[in-house]
N, C-alpha and C positions, 0 to 999 in steps of 0.2 A: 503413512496415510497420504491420496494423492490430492494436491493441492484443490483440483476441483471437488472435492468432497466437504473441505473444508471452507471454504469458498459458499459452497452451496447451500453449508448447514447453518453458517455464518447469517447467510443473506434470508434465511426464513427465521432468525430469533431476533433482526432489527428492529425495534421499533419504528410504527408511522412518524415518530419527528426526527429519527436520527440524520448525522452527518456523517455521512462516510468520507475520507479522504483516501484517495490511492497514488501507490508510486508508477513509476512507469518500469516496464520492460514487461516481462510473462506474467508479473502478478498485474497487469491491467485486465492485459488475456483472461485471468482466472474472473475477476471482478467486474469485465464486461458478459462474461456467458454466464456467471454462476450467480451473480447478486442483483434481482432483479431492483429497479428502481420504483418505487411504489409512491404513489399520490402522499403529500406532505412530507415527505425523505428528500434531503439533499447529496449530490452526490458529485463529487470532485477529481479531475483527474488532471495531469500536465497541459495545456490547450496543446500542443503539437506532437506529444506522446513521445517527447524526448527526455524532456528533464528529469534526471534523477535525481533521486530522497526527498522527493516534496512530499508526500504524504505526513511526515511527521511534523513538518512546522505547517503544511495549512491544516492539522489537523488544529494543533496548537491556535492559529488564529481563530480556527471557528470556534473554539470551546470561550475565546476571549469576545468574539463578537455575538456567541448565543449560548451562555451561561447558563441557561436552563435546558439545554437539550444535549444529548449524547452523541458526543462526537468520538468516532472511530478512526484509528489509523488501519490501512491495510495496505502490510507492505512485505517486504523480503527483504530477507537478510544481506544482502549486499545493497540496498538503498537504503536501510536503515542506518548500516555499520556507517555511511558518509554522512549522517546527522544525527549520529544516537550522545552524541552531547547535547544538542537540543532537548532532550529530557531534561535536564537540568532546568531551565526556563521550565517547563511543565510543575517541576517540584515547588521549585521558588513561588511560581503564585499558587500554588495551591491547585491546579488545572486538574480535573477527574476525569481528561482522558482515556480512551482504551486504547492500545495498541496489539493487533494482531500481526505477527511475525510468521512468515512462513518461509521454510528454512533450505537451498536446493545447492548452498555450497558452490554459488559461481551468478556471477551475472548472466544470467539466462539467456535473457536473447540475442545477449552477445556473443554468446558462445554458441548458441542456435546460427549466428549469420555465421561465426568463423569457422562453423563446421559445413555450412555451404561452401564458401569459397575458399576457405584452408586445408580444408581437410578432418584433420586432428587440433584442436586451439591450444591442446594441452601442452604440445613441444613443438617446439619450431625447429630446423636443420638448419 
């Protein structure tokens, strides 16, 4: 399934009070085109569109700063894999988080820039 599908289908079953949190790299991409941001939704992403695996701990803070509202992670598996200990804190208070993982086996847009200017990212000579 392609990630903007899922993305898409995602961002039309959010609730009006939800908190969405995103990582940076191609799942921003997916999260900026495909989850629209609608009147009483909050919606979070890196301020410089750099930082990776923040999606999982700010999602974690806003579930601690708004207890009554559903807060979502959305992220990919190589932003996750660098704070998926951070679940752990989730478990410990009790936090009902959602996390959406969506799966592409590579840091995306890194590998999107090295196939600009490398070539091939997979092997180097």
């Amino acid at each position: 399934m392609k990630p903007q599908v899922v993305a898409a289908e995602l961002g039309r079953r959010l609730p009006a009070n939800v908190i969405v949190n995103c990582d940076s790299g191609t799942i921003a991409t997916w999260w900026a085109r495909h989850i629209p941001a609608r009147r009483g939704q909050m919606h979070t992403v890196s301020g410089n569109l750099a930082t990776m695996a923040c999606g999982l701990p700010y999602t974690i803070a806003a579930q601690i700063a708004y207890p009554d509202r559903l807060c979502v992670a959305f992220v990919a598996d190589g932003g996750f894999t660098m704070l998926m200990g951070d679940l752990v804190t989730a478990v410990r208070y009790k936090l009902p988080i959602k996390v959406v993982i969506l799966k592409n086996n590579s840091l995306g847009q890194i590998k999107w820039e090295q196939m600009v200017f490398l070539g091939n990212p997979e092997f180097w000579l």
